[in-house]
MDTraj code that builds the backbone (N, CA, C; nanometers):
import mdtraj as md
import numpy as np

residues = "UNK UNK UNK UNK UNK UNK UNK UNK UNK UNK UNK UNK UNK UNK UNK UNK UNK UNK UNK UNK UNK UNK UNK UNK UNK UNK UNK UNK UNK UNK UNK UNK UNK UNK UNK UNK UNK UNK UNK UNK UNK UNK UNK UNK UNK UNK UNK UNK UNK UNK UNK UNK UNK UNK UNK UNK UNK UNK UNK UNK UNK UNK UNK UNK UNK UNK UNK UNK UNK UNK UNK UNK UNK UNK UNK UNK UNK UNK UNK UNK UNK UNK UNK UNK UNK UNK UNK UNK UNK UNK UNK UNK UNK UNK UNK UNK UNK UNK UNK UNK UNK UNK UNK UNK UNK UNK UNK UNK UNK UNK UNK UNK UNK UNK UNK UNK UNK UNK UNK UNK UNK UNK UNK UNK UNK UNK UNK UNK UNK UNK UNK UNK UNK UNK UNK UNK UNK UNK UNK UNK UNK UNK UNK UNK UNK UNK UNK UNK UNK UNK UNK UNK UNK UNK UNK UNK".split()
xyz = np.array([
    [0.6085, -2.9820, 3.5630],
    [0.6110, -2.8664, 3.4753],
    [0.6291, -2.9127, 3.3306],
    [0.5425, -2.8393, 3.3104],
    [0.5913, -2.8839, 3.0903],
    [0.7466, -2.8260, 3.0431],
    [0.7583, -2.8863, 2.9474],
    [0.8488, -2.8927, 2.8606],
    [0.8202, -2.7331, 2.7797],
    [0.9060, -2.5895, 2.8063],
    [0.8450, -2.4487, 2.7912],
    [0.8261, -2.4412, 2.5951],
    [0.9173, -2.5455, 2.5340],
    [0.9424, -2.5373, 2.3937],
    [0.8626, -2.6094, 2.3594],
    [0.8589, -2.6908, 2.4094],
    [0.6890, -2.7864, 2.3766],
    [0.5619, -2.7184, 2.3951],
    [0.5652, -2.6458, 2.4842],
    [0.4360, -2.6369, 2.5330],
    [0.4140, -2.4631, 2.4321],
    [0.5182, -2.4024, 2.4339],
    [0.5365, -2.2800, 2.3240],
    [0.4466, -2.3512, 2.1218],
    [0.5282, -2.4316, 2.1051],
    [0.4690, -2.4894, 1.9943],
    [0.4009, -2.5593, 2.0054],
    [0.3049, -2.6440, 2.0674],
    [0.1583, -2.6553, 2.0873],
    [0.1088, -2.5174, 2.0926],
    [0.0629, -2.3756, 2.2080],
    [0.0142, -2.3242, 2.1760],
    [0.0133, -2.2457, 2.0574],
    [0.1273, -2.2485, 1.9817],
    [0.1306, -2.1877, 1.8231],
    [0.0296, -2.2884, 1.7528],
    [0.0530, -2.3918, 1.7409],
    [-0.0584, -2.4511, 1.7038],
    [-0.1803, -2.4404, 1.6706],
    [-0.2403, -2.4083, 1.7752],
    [-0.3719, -2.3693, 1.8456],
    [-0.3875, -2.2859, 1.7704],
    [-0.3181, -2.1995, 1.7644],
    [-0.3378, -2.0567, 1.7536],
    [-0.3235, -2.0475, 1.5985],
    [-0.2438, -2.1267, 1.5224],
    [-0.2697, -2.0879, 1.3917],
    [-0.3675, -2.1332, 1.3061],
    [-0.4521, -2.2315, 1.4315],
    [-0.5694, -2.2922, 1.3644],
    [-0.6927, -2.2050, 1.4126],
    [-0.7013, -2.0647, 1.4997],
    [-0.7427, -2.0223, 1.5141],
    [-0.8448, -2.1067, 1.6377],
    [-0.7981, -2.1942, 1.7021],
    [-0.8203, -2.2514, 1.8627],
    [-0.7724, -2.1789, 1.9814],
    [-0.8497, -2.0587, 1.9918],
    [-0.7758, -1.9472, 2.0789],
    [-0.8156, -2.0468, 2.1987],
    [-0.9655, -2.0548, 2.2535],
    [-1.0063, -2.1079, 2.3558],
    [-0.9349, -2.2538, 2.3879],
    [-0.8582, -2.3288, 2.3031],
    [-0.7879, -2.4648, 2.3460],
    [-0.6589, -2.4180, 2.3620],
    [-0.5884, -2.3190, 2.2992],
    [-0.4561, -2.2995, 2.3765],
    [-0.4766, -2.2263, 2.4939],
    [-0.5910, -2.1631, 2.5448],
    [-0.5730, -2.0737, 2.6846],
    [-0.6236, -2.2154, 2.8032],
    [-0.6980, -2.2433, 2.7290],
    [-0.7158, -2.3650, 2.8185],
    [-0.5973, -2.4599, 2.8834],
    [-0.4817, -2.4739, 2.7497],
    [-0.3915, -2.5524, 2.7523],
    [-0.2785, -2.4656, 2.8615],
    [-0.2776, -2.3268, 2.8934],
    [-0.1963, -2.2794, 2.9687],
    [-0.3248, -2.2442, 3.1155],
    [-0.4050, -2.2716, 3.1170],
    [-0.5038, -2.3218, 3.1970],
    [-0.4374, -2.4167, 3.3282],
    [-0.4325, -2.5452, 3.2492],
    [-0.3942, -2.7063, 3.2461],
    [-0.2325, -2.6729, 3.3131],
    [-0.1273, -2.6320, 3.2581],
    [-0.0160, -2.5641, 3.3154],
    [-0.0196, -2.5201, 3.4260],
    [-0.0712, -2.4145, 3.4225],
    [-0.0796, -2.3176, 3.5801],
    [-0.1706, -2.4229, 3.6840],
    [-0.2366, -2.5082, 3.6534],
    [-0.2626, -2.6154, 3.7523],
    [-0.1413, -2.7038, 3.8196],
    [-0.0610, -2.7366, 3.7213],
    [0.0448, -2.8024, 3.7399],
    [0.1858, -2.7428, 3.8185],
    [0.1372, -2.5789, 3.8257],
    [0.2354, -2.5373, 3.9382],
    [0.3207, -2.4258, 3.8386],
    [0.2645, -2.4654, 3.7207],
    [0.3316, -2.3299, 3.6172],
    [0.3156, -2.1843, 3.6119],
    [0.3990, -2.1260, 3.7168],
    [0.2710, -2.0036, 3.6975],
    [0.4001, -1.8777, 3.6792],
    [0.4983, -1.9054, 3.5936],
    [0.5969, -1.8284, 3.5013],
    [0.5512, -1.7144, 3.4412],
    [0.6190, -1.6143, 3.4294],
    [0.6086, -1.5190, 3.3728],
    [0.5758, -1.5874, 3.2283],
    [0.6990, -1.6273, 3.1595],
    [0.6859, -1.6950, 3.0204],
    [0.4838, -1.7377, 2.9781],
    [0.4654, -1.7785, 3.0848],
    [0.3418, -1.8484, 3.0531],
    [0.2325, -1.7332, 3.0225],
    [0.2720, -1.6343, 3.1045],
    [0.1818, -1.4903, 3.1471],
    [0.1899, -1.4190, 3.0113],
    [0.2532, -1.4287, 2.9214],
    [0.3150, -1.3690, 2.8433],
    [0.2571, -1.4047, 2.6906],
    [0.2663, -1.5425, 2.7425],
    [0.2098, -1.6494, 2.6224],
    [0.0774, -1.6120, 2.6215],
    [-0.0062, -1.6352, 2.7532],
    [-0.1539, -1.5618, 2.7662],
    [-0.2016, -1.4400, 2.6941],
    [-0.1411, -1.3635, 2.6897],
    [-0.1225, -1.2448, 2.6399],
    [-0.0772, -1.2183, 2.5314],
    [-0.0315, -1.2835, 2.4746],
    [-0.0570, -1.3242, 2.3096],
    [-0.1073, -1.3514, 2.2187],
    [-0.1578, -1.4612, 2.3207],
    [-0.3118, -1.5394, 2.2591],
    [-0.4490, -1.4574, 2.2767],
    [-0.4512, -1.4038, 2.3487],
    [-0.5980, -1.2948, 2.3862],
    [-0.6051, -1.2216, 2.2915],
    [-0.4604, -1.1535, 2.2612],
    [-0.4743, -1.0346, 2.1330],
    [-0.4943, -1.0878, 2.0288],
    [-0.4071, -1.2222, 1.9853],
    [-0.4567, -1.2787, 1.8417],
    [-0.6084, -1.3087, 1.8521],
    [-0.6873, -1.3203, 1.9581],
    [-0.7976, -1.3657, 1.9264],
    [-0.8798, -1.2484, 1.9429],
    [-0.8889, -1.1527, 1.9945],
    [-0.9219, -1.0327, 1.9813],
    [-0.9967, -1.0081, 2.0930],
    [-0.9587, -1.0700, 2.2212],
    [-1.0187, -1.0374, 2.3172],
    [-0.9314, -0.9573, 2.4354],
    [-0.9747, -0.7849, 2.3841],
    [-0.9086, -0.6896, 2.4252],
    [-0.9584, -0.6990, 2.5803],
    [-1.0633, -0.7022, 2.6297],
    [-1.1053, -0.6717, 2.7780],
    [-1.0035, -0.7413, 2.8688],
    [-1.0365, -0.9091, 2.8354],
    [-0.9156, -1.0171, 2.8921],
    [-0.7834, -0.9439, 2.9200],
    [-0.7402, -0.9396, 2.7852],
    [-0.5955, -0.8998, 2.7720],
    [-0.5524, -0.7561, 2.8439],
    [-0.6514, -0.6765, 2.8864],
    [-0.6456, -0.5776, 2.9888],
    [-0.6068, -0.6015, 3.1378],
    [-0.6794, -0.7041, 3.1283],
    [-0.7004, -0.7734, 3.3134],
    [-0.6128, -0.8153, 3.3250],
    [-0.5841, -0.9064, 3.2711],
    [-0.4044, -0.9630, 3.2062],
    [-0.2812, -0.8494, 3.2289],
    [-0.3153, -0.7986, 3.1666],
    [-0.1936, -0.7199, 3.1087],
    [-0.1773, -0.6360, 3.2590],
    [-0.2833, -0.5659, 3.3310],
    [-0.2997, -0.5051, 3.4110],
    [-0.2268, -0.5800, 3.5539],
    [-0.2366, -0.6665, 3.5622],
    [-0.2139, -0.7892, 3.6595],
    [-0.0792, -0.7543, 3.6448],
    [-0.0286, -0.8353, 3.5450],
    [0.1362, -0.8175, 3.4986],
    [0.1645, -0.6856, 3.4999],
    [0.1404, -0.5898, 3.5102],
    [0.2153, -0.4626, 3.5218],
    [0.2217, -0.4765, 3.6902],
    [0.1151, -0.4834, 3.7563],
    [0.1387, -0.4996, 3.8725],
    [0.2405, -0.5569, 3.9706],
    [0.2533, -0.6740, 3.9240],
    [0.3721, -0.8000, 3.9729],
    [0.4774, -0.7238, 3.9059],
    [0.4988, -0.7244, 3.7825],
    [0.6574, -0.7264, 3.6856],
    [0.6447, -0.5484, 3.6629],
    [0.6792, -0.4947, 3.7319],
    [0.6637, -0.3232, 3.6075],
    [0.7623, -0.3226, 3.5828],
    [0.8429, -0.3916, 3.5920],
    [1.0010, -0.4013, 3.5651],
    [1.0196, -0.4371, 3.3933],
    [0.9328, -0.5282, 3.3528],
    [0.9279, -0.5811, 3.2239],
    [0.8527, -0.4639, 3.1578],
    [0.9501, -0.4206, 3.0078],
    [0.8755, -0.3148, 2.9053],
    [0.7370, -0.3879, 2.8310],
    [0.7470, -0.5305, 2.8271],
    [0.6637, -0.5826, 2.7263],
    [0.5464, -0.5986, 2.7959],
    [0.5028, -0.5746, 2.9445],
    [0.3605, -0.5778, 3.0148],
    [0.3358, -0.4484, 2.9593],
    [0.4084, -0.3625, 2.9471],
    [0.3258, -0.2283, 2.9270],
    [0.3010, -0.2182, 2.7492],
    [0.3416, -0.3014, 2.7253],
    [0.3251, -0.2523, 2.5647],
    [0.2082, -0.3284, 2.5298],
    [0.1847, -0.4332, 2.6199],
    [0.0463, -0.5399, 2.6085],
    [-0.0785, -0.4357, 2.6824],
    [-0.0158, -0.3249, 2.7716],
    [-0.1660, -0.3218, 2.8752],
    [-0.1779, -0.2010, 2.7585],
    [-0.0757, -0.1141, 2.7439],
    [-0.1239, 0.0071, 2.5785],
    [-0.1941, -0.0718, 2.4593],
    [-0.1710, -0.1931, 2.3807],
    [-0.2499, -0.2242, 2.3113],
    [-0.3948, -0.2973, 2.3555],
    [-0.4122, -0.3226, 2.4863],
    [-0.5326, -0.3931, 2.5112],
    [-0.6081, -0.2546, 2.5496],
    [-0.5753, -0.1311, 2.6049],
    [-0.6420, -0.0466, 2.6635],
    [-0.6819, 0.0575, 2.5091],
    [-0.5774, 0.0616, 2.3757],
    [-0.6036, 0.0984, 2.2665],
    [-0.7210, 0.0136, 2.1766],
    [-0.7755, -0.1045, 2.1921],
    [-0.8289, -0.1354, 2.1256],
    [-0.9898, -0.1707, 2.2242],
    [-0.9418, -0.1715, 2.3972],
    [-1.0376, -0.2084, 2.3939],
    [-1.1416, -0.0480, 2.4639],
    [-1.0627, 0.0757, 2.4979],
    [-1.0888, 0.1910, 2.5323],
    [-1.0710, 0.3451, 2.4200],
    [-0.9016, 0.3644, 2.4054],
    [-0.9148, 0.4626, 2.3068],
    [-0.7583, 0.4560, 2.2363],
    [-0.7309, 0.4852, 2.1640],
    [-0.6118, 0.4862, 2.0916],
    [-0.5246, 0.5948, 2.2128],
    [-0.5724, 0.7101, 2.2648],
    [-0.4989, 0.8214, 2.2665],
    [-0.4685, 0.7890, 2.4605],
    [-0.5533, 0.6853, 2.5025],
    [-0.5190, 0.6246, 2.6405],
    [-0.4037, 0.5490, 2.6390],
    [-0.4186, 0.4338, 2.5128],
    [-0.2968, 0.3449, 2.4856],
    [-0.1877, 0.4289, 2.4496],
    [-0.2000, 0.5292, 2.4100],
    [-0.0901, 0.6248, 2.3843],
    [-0.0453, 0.6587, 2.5297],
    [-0.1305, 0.6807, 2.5950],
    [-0.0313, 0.7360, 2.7187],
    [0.0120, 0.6453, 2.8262],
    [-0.0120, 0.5479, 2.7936],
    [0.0430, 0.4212, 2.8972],
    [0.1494, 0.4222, 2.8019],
    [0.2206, 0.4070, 2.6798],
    [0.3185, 0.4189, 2.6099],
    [0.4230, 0.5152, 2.6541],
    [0.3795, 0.6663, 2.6684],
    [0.4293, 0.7760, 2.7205],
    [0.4853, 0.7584, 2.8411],
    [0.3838, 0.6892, 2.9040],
    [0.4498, 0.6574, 3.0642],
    [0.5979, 0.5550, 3.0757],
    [0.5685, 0.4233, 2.9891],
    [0.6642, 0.2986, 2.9512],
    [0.7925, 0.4242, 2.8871],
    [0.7728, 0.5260, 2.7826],
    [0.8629, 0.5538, 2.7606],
    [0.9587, 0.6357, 2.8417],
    [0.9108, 0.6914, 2.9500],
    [0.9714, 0.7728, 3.0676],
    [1.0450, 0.6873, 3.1420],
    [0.9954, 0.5381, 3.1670],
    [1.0864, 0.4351, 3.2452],
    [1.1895, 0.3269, 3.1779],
    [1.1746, 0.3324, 3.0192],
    [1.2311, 0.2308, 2.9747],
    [1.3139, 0.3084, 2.8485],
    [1.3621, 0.4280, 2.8435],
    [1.3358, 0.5321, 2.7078],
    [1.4269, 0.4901, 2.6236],
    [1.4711, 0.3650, 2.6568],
    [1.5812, 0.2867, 2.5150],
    [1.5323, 0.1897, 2.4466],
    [1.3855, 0.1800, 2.4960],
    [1.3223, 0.0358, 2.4711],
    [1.2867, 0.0636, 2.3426],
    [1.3605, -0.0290, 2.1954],
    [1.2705, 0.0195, 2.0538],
    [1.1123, -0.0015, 2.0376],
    [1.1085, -0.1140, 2.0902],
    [0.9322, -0.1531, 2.0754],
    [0.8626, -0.0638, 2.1440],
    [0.9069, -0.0111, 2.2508],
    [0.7651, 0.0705, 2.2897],
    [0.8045, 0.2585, 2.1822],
    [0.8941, 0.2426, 2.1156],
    [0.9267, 0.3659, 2.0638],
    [0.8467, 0.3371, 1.9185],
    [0.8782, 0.1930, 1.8610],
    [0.8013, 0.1768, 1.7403],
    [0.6666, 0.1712, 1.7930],
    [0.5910, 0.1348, 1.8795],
    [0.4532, 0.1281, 1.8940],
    [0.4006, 0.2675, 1.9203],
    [0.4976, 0.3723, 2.0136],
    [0.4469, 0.4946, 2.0106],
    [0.4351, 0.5683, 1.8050],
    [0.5389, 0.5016, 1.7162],
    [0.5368, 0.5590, 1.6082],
    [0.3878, 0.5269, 1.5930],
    [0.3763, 0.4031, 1.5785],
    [0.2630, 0.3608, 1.5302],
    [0.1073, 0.4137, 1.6121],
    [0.0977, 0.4489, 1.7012],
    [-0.0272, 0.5083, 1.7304],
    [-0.0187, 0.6832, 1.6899],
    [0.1122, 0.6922, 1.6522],
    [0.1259, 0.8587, 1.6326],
    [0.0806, 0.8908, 1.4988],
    [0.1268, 0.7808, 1.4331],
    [0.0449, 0.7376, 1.2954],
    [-0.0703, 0.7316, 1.2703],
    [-0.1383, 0.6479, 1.3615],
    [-0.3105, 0.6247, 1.3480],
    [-0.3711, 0.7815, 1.4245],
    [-0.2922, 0.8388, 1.4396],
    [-0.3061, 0.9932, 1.5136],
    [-0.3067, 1.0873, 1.3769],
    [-0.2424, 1.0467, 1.2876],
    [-0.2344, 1.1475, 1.1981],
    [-0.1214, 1.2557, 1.2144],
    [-0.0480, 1.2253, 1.3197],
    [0.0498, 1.2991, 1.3656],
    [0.2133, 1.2185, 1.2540],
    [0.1888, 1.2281, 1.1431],
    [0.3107, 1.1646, 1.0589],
    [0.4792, 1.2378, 1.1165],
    [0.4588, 1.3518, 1.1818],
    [0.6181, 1.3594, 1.1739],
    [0.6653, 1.3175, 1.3115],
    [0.5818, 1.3077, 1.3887],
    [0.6013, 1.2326, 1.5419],
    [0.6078, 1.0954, 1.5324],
    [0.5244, 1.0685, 1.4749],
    [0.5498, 0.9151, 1.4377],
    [0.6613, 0.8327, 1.3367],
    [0.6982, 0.9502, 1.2382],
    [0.8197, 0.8906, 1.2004],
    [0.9716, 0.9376, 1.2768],
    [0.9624, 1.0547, 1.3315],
    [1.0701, 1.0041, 1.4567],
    [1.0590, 0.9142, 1.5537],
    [0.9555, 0.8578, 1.6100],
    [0.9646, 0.7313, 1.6574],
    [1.0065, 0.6567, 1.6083],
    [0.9729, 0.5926, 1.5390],
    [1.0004, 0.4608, 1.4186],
    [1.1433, 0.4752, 1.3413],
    [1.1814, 0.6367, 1.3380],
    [1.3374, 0.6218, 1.3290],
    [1.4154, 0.5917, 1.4359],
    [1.3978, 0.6229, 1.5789],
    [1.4869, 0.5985, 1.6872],
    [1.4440, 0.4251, 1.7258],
    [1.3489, 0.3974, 1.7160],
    [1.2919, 0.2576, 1.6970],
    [1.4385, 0.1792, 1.6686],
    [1.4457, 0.2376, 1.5177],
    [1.5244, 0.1087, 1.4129],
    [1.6930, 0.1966, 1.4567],
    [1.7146, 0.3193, 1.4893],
    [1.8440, 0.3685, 1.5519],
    [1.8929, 0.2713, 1.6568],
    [1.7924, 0.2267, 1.7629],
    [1.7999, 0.1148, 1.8816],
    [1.8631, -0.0138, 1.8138],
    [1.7515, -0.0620, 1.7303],
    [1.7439, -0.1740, 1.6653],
    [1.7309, -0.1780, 1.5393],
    [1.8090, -0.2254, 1.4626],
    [1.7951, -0.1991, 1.3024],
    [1.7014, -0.3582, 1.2829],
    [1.6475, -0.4407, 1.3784],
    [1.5445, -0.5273, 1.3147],
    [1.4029, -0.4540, 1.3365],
    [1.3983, -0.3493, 1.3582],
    [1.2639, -0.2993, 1.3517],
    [1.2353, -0.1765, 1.2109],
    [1.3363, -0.2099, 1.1488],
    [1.3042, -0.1437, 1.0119],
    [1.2174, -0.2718, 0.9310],
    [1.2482, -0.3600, 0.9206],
    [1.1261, -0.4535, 0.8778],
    [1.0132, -0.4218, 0.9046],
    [1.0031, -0.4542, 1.0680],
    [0.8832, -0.4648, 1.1034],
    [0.7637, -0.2913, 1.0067],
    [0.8734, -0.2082, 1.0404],
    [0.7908, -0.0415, 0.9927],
    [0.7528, -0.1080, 0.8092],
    [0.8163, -0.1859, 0.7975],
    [0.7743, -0.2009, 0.5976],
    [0.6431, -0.3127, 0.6298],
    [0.6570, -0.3900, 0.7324],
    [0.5022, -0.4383, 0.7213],
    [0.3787, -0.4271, 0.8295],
    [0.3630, -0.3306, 0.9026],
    [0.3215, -0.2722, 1.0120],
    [0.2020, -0.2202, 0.9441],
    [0.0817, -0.2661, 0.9570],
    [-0.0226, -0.1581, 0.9127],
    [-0.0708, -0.0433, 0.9852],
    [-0.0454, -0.0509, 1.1063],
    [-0.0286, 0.0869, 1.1637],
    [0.0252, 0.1588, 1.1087],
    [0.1458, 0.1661, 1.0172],
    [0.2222, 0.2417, 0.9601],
    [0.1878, 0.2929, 0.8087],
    [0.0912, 0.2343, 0.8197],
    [0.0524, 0.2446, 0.6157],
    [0.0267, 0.3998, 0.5656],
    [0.0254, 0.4973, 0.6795],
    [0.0061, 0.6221, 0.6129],
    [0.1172, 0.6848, 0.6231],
    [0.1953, 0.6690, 0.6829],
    [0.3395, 0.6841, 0.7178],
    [0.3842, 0.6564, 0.6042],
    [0.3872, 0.4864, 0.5350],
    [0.4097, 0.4914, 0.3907],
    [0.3845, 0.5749, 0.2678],
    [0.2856, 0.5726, 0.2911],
    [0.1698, 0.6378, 0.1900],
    [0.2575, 0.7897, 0.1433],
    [0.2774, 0.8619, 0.2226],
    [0.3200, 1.0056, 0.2524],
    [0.4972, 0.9752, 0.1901],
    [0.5400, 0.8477, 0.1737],
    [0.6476, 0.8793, 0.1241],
    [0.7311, 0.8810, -0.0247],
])
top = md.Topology()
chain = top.add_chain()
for i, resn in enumerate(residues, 1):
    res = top.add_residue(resn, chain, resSeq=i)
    for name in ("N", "CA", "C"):
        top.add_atom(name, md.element.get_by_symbol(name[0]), res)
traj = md.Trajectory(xyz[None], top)
C-alpha cells in the first residue's frame, strides 16, 4: 500500500499541472496494489471534477453512495456531478435528500445556498449559507469566494 500523504501530494501535483489523466492513472496503479480505500475513492472524485469530467464523476459518485450512504461528502459529489452533468435543479434535489439525512451537515447546507443562488432564489439561498457558517464559522470564507455565490453578493 502507498504511503496515503505521499500518494495525496503526488496526486496534487498532477493536478495542479493540469495531468488529470496521470493522477487517475496513478490511483489506477494503487487500487492494483490492493488500495481500494474510501480515501482513494474520494481522491478520484476530486480529480474528475477538477478536470471536468462530470459523467465519470457520476458513476463514481453513484457507486460511493451505494457502498458509503453513510458519508455526507458522496452525496455532495453525486449533486455536483448530476448538476453539471444533467440539471442544476436535479443536483438540487439529491442535496434536499442529503439534507433530510445529514441536516447538520454545513457543506451540504452551503452547497444547497449555492444552487439556490444559481436559482435566483437569493433569500433561500442566503439562509442556507447563513446556517452553513451558524454550523461552521469556516464556511463564511468560503461564501466571500464561492462563485456560485456572486449574486448573492451582488444584491448586498
Amino acid at each position: 500500500m502507498d504511503n496515503p500523504a505521499k500518494l495525496q501530494e503526488e496526486l496534487e501535483g498532477y493536478c495542479g499541472l493540469g495531468m488529470y489523466d496521470e493522477a487517475l492513472a496513478r490511483i489506477n496503479r494503487a487500487r492494483r496494489k490492493g488500495d481500494h480505500s474510501l480515501t482513494l475513492a474520494f481522491l478520484r472524485t476530486r480529480i474528475l471534477r477538477a478536470a471536468g469530467r462530470f459523467l465519470e464523476l457520476r458513476k463514481t459518485a453513484e457507486r460511493l453512495r451505494r457502498l458509503r450512504p453513510e458519508e455526507p461528502e458522496v452525496w455532495v459529489s453525486l449533486a455536483d456531478a448530476v448538476r453539471h452533468h444533467d440539471s442544476l435543479q436535479h443536483g438540487r434535489s439529491i442535496l434536499l435528500e442529503a439534507e433530510r439525512k445529514f441536516p447538520d451537515n454545513p457543506h451540504i447546507k452551503f452547497q444547497l445556498g449555492c444552487y439556490h443562488c444559481q436559482l435566483r432564489d437569493l433569500d433561500k439561498a442566503r439562509s442556507y449559507v447563513q446556517a452553513a457558517i451558524r454550523i461552521d464559522q469556516a464556511w463564511a470564507d468560503a461564501a466571500k469566494e464561492d462563485e456560485d455565490l456572486a449574486p448573492l453578493r451582488e444584491k448586498i
